[in-house]
Backbone as JSON, one array per atom type, in Angstrom:
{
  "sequence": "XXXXXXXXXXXXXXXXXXXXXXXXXXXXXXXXXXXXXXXXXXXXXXXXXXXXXXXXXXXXXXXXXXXXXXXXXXXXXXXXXXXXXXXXXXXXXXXXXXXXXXXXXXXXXXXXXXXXXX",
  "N": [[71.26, -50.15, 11.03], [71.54, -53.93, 11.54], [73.48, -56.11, 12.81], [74.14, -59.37, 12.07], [74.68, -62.76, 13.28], [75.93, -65.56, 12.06], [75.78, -68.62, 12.69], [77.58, -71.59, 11.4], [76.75, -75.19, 11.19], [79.04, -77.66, 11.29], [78.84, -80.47, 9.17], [79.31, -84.42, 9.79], [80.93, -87.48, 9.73], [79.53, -89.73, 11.2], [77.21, -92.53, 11.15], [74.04, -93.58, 11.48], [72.36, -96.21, 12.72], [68.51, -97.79, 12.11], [67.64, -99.33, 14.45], [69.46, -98.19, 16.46], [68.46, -95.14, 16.48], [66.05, -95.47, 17.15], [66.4, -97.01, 19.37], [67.51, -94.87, 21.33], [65.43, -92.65, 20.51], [63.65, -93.69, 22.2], [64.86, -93.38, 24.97], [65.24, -91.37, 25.11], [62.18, -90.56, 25.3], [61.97, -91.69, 27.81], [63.18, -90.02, 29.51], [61.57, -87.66, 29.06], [62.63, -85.27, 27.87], [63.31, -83.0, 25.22], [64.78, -81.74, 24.23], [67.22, -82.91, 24.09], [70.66, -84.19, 22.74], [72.48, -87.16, 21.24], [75.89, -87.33, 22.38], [78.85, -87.38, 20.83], [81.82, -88.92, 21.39], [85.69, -89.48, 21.83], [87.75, -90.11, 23.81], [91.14, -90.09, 25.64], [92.35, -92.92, 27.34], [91.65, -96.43, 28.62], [92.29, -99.85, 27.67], [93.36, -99.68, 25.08], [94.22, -97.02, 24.24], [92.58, -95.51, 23.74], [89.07, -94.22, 24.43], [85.27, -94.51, 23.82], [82.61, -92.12, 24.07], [79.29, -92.74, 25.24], [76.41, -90.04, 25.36], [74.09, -88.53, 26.27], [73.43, -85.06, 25.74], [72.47, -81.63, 26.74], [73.96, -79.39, 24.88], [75.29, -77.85, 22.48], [78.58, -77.2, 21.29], [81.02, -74.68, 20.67], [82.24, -75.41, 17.26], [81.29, -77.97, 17.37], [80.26, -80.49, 15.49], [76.99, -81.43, 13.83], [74.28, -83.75, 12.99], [71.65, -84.57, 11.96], [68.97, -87.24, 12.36], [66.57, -88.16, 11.5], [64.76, -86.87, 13.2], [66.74, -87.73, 15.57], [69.3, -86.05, 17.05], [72.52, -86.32, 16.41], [75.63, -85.81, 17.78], [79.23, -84.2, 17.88], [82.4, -83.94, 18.89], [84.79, -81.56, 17.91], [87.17, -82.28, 18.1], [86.97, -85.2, 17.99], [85.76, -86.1, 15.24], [87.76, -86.52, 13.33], [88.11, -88.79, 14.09], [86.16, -90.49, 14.48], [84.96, -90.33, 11.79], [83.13, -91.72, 9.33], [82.29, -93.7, 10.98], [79.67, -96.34, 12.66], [77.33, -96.39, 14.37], [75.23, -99.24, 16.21], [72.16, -100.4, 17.72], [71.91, -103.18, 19.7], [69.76, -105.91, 20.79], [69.92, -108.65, 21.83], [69.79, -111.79, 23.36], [72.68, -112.45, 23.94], [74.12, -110.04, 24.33], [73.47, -106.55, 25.42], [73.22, -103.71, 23.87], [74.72, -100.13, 23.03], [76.51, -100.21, 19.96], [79.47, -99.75, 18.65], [81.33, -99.27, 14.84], [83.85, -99.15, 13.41], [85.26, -97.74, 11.19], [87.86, -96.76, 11.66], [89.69, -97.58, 13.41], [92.88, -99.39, 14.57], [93.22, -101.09, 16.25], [91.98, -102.86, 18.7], [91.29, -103.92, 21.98], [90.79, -106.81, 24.02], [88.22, -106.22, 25.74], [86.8, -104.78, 24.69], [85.66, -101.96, 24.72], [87.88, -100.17, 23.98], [90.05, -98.39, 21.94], [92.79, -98.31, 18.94]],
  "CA": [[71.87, -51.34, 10.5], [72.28, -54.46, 12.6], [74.24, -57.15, 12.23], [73.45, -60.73, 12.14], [75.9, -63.37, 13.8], [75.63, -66.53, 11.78], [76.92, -69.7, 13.14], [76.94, -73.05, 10.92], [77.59, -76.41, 12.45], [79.43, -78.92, 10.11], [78.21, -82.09, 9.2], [80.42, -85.43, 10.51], [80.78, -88.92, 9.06], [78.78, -90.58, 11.73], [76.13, -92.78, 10.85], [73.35, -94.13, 13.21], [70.58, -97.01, 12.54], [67.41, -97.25, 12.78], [67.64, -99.8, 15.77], [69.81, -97.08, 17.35], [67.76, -94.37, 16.3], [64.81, -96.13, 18.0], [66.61, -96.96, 21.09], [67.6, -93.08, 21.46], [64.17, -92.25, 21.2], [62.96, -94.55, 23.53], [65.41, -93.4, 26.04], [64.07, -89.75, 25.4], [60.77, -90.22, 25.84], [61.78, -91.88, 29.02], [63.55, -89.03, 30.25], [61.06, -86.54, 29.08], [62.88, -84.18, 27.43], [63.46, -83.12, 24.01], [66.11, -80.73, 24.29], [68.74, -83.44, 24.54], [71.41, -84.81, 21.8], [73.16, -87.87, 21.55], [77.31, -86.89, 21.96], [79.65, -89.08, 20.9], [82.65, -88.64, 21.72], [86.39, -89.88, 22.1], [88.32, -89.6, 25.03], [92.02, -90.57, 25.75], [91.83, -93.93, 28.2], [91.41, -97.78, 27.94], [93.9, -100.25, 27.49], [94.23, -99.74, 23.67], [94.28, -95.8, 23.85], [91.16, -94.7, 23.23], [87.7, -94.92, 24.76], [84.28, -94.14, 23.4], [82.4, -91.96, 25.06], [78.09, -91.7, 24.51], [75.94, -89.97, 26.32], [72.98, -87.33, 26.05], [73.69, -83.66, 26.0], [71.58, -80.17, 26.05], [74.56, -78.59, 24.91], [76.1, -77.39, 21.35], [79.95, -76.18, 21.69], [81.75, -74.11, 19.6], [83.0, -76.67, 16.82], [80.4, -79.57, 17.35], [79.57, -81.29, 14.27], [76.03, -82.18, 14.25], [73.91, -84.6, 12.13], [70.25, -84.83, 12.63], [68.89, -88.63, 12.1], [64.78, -88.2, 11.35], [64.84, -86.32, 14.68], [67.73, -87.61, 16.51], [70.59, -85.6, 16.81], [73.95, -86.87, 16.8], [76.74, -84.29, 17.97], [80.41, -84.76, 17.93], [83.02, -82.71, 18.9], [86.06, -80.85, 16.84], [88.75, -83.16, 18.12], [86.65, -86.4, 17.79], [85.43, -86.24, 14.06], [89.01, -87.45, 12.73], [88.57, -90.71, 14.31], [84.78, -91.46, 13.93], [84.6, -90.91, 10.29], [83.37, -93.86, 8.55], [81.92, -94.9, 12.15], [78.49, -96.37, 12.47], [76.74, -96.63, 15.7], [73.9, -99.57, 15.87], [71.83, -100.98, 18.92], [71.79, -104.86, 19.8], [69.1, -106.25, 21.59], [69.57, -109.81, 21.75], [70.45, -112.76, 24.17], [74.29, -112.42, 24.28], [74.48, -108.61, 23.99], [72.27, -105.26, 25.03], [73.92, -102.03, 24.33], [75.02, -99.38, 21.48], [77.7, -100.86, 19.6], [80.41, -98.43, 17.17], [82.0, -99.92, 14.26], [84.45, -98.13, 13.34], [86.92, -98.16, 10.33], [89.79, -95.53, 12.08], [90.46, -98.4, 14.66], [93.55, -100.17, 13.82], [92.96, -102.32, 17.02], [91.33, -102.72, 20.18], [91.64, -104.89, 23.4], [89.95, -107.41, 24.59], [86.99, -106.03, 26.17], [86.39, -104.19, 23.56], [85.68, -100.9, 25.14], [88.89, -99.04, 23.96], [90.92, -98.72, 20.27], [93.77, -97.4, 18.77]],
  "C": [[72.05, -52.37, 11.62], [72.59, -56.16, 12.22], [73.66, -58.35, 13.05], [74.57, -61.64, 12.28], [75.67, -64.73, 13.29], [76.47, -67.63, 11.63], [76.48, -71.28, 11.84], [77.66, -74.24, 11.52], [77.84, -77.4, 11.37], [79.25, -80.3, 10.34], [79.66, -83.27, 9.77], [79.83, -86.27, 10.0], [80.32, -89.93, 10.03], [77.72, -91.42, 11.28], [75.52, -93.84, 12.16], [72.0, -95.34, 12.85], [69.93, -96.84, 12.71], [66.99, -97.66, 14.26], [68.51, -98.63, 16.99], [69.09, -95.77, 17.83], [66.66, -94.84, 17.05], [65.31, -95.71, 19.35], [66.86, -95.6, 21.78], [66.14, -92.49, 21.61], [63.23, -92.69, 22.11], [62.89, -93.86, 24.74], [65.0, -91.81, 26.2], [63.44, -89.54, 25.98], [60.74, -91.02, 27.34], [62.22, -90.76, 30.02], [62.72, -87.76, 30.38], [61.36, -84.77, 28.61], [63.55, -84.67, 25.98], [64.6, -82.3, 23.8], [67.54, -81.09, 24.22], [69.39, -84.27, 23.16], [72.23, -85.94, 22.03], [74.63, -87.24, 21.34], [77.83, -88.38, 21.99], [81.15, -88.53, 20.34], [83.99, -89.88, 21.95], [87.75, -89.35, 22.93], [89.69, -90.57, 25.11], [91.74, -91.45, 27.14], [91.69, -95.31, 27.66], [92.49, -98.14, 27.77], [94.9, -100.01, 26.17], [94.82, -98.1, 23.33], [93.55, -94.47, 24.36], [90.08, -94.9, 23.59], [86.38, -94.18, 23.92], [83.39, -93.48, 24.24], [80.54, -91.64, 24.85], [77.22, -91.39, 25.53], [74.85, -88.74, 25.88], [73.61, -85.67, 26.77], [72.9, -82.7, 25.67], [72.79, -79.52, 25.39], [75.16, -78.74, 23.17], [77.23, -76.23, 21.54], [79.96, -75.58, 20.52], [82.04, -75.28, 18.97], [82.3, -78.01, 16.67], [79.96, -79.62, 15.79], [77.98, -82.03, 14.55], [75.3, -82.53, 12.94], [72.36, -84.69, 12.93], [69.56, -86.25, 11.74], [67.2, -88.44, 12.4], [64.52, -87.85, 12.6], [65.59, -86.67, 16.08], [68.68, -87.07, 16.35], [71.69, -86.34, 17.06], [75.36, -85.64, 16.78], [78.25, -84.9, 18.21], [80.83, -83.69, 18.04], [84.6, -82.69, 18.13], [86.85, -81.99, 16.68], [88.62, -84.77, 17.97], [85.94, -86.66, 16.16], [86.28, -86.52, 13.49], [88.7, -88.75, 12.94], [87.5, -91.49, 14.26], [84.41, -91.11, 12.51], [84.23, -91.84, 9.9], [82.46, -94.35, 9.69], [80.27, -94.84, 11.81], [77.79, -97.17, 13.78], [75.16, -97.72, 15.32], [73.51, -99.63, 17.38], [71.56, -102.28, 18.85], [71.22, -105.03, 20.91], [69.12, -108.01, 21.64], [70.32, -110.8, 23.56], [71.84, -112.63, 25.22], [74.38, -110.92, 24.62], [73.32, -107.78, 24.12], [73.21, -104.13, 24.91], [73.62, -101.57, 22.66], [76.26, -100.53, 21.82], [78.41, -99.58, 18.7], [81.11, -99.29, 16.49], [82.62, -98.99, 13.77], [86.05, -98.4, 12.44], [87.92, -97.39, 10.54], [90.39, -96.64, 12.84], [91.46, -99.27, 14.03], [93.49, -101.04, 14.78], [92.52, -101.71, 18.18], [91.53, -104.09, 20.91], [90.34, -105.69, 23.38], [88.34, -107.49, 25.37], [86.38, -105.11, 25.43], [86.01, -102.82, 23.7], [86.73, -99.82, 24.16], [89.57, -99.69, 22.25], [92.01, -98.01, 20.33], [93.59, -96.98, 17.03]]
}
């Protein structure tokens, strides 16, 4: 008899564009590896609270919520899926603005530089 250890990873209310989704795979195939997930994360910090935190990870914790986006992953962890519910990560390429952006209906406010919420 041998037993079978079966882990499932729960979905999260993230959502991700396709301009994001792009730029993620861009930044992949610049790095050369496929092994890696976007995390997205929230970290105590910032003037309002709260900071955002994203960044590429090989790694799946205990507890990560993950979402796969037509072959990008998006991973979140336990204690940050309360507060990005609802959120929706794009990418802005224009003039004024290059980055990810998060919109995010948990925030009841944020500061000035926009970095940080509460």
């Amino acid at each position: 008899m041998t037993d079978t250890i079966t882990t499932s990873t729960a979905a999260h209310g993230v959502g991700l564009s396709e301009a994001a989704a792009l730029k993620v795979r861009s930044l992949l195939a610049q790095e050369g590896r496929e092994d890696l997930r976007l995390r997205v994360a929230v970290q105590p910090g910032g003037c309002s609270g709260l900071i955002y935190q994203l960044y590429f990870d090989e790694r799946v914790l205990d507890g990560d919520a993950l979402v796969d986006f037509d072959g990008v992953e998006v991973v979140v962890d336990k204690m940050s899926v309360p507060y990005l519910d609802g959120a929706s990560i794009d990418f802005e390429d224009t003039i004024q603005k290059q980055g990810f952006t998060i919109d995010n209906p948990n925030a009841g406010g944020s500061c000035a530089c926009g970095d940080s919420f509460s």
